[in-house]
NUZA-313217 format. One record per residue (C-alpha): residue in three letters; x, y, z. Coordinates in steps of 0.001 Angstrom, whole numbers, padded with zeros to 6 digits, always signed. Example, Ala and Ser with C-alpha at 12.3 -4.5 7.8 and 13.67 -1.06 7.14 Angstrom:
# NUZA-313217
ALA+012300-004500+007800SER+013670-001060+007140
END
This chain:
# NUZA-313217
UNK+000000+000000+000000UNK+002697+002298+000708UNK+004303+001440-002776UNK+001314+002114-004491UNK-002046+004301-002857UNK+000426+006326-000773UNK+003860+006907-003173UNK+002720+010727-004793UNK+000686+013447-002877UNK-002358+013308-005408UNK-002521+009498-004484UNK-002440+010476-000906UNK-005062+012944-001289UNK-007165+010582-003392UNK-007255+008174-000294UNK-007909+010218+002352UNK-010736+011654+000542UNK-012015+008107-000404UNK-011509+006344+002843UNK-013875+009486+005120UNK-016571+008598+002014UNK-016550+004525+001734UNK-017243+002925+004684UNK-015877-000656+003035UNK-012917+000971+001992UNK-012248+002644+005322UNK-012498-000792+007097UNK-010278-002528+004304UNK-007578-000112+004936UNK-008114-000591+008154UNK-007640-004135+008642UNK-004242-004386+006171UNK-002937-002107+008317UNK-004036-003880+011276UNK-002436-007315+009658UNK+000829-005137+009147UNK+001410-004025+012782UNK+001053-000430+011141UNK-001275+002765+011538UNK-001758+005678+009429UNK-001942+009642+010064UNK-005495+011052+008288UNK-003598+014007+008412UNK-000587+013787+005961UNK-001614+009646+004887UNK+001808+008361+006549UNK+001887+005293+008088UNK+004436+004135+011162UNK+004803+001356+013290UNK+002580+001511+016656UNK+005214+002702+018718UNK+005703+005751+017011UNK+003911+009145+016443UNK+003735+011457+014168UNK+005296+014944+014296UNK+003666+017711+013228UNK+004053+021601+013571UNK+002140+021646+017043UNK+001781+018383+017568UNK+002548+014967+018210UNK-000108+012096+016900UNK+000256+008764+018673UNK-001262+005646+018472UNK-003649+004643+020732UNK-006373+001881+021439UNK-009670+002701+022149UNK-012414+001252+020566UNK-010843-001912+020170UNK-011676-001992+016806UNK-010009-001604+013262UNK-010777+001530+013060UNK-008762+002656+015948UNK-005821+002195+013146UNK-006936+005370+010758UNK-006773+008063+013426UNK-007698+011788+012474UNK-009902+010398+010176UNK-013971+009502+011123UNK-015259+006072+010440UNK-017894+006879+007561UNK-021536+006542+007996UNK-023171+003606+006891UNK-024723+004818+003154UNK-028262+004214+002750UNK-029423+003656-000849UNK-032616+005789-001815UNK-035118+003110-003466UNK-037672+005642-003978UNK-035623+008702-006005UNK-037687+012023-005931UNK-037707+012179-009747UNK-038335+008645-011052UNK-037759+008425-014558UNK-039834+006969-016829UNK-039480+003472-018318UNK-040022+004283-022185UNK-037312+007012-021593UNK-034671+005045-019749UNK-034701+002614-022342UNK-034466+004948-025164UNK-031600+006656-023568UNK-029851+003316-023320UNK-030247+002920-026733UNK-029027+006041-027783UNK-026261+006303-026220UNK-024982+002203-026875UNK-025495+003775-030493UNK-022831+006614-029859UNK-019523+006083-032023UNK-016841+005929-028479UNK-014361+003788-027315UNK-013202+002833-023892UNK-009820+001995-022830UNK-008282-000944-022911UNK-006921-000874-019528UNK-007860+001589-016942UNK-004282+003612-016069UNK-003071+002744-012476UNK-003856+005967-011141UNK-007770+005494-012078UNK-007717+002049-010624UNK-008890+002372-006735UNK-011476+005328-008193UNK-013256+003505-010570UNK-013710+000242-007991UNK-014833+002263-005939UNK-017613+003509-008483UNK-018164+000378-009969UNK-019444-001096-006349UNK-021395+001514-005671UNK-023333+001156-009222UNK-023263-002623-008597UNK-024772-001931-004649UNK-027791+000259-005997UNK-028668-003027-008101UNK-028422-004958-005459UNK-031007-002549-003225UNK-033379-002384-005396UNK-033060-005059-008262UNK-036387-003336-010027UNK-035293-000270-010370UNK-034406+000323-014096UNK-032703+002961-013801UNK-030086+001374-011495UNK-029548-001571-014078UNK-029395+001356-016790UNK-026535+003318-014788UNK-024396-000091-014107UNK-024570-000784-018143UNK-023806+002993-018895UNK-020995+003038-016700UNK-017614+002315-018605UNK-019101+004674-021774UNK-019294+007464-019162UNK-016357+006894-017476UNK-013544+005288-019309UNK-014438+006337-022931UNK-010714+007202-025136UNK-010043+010879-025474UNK-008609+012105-028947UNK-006424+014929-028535UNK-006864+017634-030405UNK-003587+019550-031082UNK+000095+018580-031433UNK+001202+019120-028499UNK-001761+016547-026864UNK-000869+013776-029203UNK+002969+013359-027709UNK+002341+010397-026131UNK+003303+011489-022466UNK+000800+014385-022842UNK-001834+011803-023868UNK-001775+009314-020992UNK-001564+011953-018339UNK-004920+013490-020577UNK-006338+010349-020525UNK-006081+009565-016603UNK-007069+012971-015906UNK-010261+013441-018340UNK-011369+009382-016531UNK-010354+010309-012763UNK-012675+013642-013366UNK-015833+011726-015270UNK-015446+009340-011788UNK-015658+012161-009584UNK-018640+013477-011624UNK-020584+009852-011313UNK-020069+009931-007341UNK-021807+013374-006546UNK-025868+013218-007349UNK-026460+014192-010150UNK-023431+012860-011799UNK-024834+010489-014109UNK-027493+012906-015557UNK-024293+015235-016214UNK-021989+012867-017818UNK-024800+011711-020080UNK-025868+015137-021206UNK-022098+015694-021683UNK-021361+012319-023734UNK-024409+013223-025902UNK-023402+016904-026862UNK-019606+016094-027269UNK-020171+013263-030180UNK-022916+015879-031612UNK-020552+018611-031755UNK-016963+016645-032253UNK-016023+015027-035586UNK-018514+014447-037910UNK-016850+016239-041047UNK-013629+014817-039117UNK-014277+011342-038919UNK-015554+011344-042801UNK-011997+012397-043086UNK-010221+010051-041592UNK-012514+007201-043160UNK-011641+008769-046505UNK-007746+008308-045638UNK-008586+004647-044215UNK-009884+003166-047592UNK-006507+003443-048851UNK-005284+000584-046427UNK-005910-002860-046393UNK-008453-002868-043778UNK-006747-006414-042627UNK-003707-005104-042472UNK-004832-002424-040260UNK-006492-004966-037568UNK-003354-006544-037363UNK-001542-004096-036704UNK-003570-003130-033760UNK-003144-006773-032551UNK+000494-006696-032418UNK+000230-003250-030642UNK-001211-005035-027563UNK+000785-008198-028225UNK-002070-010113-029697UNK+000577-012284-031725UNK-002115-015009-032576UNK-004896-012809-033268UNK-002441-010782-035440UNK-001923-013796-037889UNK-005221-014713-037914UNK-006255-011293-039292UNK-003991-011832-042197UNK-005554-014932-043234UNK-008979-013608-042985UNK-010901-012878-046490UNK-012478-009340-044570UNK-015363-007916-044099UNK-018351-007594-046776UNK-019133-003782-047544UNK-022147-002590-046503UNK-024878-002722-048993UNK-028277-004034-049605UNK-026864-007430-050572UNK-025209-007664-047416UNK-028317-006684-045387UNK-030198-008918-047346UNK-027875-011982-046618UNK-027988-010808-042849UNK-031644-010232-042622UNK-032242-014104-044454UNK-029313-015518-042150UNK-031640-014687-038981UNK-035237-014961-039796UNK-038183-013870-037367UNK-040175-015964-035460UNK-042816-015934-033513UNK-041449-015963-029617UNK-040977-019062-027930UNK-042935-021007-025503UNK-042234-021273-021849UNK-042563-024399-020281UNK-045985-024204-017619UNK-044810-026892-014982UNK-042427-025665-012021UNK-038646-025975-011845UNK-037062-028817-010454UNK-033967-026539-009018UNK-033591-023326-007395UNK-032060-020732-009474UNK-027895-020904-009325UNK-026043-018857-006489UNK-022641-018764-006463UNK-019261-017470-004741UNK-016960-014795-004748UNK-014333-017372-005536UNK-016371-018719-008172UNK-016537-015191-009412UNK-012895-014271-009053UNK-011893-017346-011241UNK-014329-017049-013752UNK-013298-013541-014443UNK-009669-014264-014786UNK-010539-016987-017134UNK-011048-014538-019904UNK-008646-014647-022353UNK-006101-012006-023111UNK-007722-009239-025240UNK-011078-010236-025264UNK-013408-007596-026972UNK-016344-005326-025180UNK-019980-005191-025923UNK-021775-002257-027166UNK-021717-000981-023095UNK-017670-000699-023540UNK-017013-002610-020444UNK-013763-005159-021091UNK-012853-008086-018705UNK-009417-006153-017892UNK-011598-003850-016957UNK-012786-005628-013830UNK-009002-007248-013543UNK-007563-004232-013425UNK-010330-003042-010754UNK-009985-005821-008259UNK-006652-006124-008284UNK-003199-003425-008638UNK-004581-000037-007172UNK-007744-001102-006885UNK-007014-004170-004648UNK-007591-002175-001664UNK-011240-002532-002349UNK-011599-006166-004140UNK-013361-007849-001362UNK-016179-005496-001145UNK-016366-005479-004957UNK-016065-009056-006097UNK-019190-009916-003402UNK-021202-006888-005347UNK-020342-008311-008449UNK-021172-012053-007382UNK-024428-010108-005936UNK-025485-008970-009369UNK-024297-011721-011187UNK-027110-014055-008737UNK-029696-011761-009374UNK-029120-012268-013333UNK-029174-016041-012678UNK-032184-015578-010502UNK-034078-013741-013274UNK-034086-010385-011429UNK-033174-007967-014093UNK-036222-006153-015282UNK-037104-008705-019018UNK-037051-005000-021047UNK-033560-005436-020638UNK-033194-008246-022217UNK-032782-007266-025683UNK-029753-004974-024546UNK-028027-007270-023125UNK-028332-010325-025345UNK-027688-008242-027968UNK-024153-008509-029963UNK-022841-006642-033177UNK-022624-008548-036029UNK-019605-008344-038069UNK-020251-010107-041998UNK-017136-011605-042566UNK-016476-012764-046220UNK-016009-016102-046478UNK-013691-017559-049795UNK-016695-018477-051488UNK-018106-014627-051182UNK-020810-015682-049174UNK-021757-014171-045630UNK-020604-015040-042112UNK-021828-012803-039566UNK-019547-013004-036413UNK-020885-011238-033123UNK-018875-009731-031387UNK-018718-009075-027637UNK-022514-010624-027867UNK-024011-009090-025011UNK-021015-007741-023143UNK-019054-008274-020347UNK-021901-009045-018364UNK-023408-011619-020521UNK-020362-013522-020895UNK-019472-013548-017295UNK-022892-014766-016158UNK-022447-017369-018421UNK-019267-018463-017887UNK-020307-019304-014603UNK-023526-021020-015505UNK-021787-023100-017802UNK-018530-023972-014661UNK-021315-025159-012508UNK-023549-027071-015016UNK-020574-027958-017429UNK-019830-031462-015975UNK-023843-032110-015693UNK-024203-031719-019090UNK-021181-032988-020754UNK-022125-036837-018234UNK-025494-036185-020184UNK-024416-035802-023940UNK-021910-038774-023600UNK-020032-039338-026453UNK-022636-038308-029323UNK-020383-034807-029500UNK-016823-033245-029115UNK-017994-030041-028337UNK-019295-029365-024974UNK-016793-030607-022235UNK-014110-031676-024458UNK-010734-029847-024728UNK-010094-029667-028279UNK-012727-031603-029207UNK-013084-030375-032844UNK-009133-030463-033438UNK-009158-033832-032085UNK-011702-034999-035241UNK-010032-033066-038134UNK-006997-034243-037377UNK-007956-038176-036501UNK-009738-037567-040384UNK-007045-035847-041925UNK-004686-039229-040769UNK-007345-042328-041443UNK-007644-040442-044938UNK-003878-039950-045845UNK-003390-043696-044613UNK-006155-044545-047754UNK-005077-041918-050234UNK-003369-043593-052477UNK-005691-046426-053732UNK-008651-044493-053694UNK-010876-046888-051427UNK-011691-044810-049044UNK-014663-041966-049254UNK-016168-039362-046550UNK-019029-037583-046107UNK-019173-034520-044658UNK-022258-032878-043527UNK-023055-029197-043045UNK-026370-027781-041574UNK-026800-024439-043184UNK-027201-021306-040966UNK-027741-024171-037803UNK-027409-022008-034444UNK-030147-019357-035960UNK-032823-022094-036854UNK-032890-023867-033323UNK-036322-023922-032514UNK-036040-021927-029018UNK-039271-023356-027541UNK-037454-027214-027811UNK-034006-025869-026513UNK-035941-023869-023808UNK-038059-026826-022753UNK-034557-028963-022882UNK-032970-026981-020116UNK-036072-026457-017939UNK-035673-030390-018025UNK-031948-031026-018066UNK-030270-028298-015964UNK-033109-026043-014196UNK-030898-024245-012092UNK-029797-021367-014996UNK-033309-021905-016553UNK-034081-018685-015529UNK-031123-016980-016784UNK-031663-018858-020253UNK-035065-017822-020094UNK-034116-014100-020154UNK-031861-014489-022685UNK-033704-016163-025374UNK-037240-016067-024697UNK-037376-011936-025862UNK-035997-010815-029169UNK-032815-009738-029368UNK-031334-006673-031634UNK-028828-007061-034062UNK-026511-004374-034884UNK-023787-004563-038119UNK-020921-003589-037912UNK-018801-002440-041416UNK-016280+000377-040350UNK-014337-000888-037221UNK-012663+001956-035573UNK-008719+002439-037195UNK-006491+003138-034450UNK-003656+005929-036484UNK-000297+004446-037619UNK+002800+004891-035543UNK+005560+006458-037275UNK+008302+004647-035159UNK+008651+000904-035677UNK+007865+000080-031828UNK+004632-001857-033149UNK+006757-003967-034503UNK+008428-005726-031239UNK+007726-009006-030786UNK+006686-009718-034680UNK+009377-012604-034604UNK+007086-014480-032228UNK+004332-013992-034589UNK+006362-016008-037252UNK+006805-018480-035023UNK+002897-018750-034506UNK+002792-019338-038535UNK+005524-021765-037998UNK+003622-023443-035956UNK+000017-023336-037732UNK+001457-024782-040757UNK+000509-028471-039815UNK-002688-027415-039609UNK-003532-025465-042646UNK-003673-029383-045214UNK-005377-029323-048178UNK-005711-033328-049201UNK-003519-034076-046878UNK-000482-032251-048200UNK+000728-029197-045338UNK+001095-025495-047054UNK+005054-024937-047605UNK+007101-022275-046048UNK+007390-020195-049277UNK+003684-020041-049314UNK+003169-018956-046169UNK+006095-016383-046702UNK+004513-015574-049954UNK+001072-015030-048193UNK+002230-012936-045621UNK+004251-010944-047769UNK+001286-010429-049880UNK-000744-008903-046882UNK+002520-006140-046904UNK+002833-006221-042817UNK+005185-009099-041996UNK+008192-008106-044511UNK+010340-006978-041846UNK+010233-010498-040181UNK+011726-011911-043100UNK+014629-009827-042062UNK+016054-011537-039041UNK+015760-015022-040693
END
């Protein structure tokens, strides 16, 4: 703590001010310190042993027991009052509106950060819980649910500097923390959210329409591939990076693509519930649960239209913001059993089971559309612990009729079992397979079957299923992802000699007829995407 929430005066003074507002906080601080034989001065946020004070122009502060409690460790500063949520606000919005505004503002063109800079950290946990605790209060309030998925768009959204001297990239990060640590002081006074909204809404009206036509102008020039992966290797996203290059791209956006989309998911009536009672009560689970499932994410994984990332809520419960993990990770396990219990208000729904589609070109020119950061965060997380608790249920239950559901490489396991059996019968000829290929599969399920199956099979998430699928869902396409602006240095380029070795090693999996792609053509392919020349150069 001393390394970190007490090492500069403006982290000292961010503290103090946080620990006399949070009462969690104040009694977190207080029991590390407690745990380290230490106590700390409200006045100037030092900490010393027990046996010694602290000096002062008049004074000397000492150490002294007298509640017998942990808060007898924070002296000059009061324990905080217990905060009381308000479940009946003097102004309640209406439900029409709330729901609009969501959608308005998911619709805004704005990016969050990828990671939330260390000196935002212990701020924006301390935000998050308190967004996460009004849910909890009062789990029908609307507008509560509407604030927790607003959040990270309010808060953490990228600022583009707008002059020279903003774009050096010391100037820019200390822009960036400063323009995120004031939205967060907005959101905790009262009418903070209102503000920030208003705020969000005027600033895309105002900022860069004839300057984003611009800079889409200047991005048709570039192969749009070639600009993904670039952005990959930026973060280190090696494998992702290679993978971009060996993607056909996305379809333009027209009316054949809409059409294609609009045939690709076709509308049906909505789904039958099943009338009988459940079996189960609805899924609860555990902070520790919660704090695995969350670092299970994988590395880079993409946000929903509400902006919030999984290192988002790494970055909050641990580093700066570990101070306050505890009392976070039980208000996020709070919410996430109210979502399994089916207490998020159902008009919801279609916001948060929603996902962008991407139309990805496949080689034949036809259309797959790829969603991306379905849902959010929020979604995924919710699910990713339905699925740890049910997973073992349900993979017992399927047996071996599959290789997809509780089976580590499952689907690499059969294509490359076929790819052997058939280059052991490739010569003579004697040997045939059939493969079979259900066209557009996942969006012609019959929902009131699958929701029927896991009222049956596994009625513990039923209810969380329930709110998923049994409302329509939006679809949103996406054609113009957002081009981050080239580097002049060659900094983006570190680390591109592991990403040859990822080709290296996807070579024995890219057969066609059993015969692996060569070297030279996957040199000749990469050189043909015009990014990974410079490899060739230290080889």
């Amino acid at each position: 703590m001393q390394s970190t929430h007490l090492k500069t005066e403006c982290r000292r003074l961010s503290l103090q001010g946080a620990i006399s507002k949070d009462l969690d906080l104040f009694l977190d601080v207080a029991e590390v310190l407690r745990a380290g034989g230490k106590w700390l001065c409200g006045k100037c946020m030092v900490m010393h042993a027990l046996s010694r004070g602290c000096k002062h122009d008049n004074e000397v502060v000492l150490f002294t027991i007298n509640s017998g409690d942990v808060e007898d460790f924070i002296v000059g500063i009061r324990k905080p009052c217990q905060v009381v949520v308000d479940t009946n606000p003097r102004h309640p919005a209406v439900l029409g509106g709330k729901v609009n505004l969501l959608e308005r503002v998911f619709s805004l063109p704005i990016q969050t950060v990828k990671s939330i800079p260390p000196s935002c950290r212990l701020l924006f946990a301390q935000v998050l819980t308190g967004a996460l605790r009004k849910v909890v209060a009062s789990p029908g309030s609307v507008d509560n649910w509407v604030q927790l998925l607003l959040l990270p768009r309010c808060t953490l959204r990228v600022v583009r500097p707008s002059s020279r001297q903003e774009r050096r990239s010391g100037n820019r990060k200390s822009l960036q923390c400063s323009n995120i640590l004031h939205a967060l002081t907005v959101w905790k006074d009262g009418s903070g959210f209102d503000d920030l909204v208003s705020s969000l809404l005027d600033s895309v009206e105002e900022a860069g329409a004839p300057k984003g036509e611009c800079r889409r102008e200047e991005d048709k020039e570039r192969d749009p591939n070639i600009k993904q992966c670039l952005r990959k290797v930026r973060d280190g996203h090696f494998t992702a990076a290679v993978k971009v290059l060996c993607s056909s791209g996305v379809a333009p956006l027209g009316d054949s693509t809409l059409k294609a989309l609009i045939d690709k998911h076709p509308v049906v009536p909505p789904p039958s519930s099943p009338s009988n009672p459940l079996a189960q009560p609805a899924l609860v689970v555990d902070v520790e649960c919660m704090l695995k499932c969350i670092r299970s994410f994988p590395k880079g994984t993409s946000c929903g239209r509400d902006g919030l990332r999984a290192q988002h809520l790494l970055d909050a419960v641990g580093g700066e913001g570990s101070v306050t993990s505890s009392g976070l990770l039980a208000s996020i396990t709070e919410v996430v059993n109210l979502w399994l219990g089916g207490s998020c208000p159902k008009v919801l729904a279609e916001f948060v089971a929603s996902a962008p589609l991407t139309p990805l070109l496949k080689p034949d020119k036809g259309i797959r559309p790829i969603a991306v950061g379905g849902g959010g965060i929020w979604r995924r997380l919710v699910s990713k612990v339905a699925m740890k608790k049910v997973g073992k249920e349900m993979t017992q239950y399927l047996g071996d009729y599959q290789f997809g559901v509780g089976v580590p490489n499952g689907a690499e396991a059969v294509l490359h079992s076929a790819n052997r059996f058939l280059n052991s019968f490739h010569a003579d000829g004697s040997l045939a397979l059939l493969t079979v290929d259900f066209s557009n599969a996942f969006n012609t399920v019959d929902r009131t079957t699958f929701l029927q199956e896991v009222h049956q099979r596994c009625p513990s998430i039923y209810r969380w299923v329930q709110f998923l699928y049994a409302q329509p869902a939006r679809l949103y396409v996406v054609t113009n992802p957002v081009c981050v602006p080239k580097k002049k240095n060659l900094s983006i380029f570190r680390g591109l000699k592991g990403a040859w070795k990822h080709i290296r090693t996807l070579e024995w999996k890219w057969k066609r007829d059993g015969t692996p792609v060569p070297s030279e053509m996957v040199r000749s392919l990469a050189q043909k995407k015009g990014l990974i020349r410079m490899i060739l150069t230290w080889f």
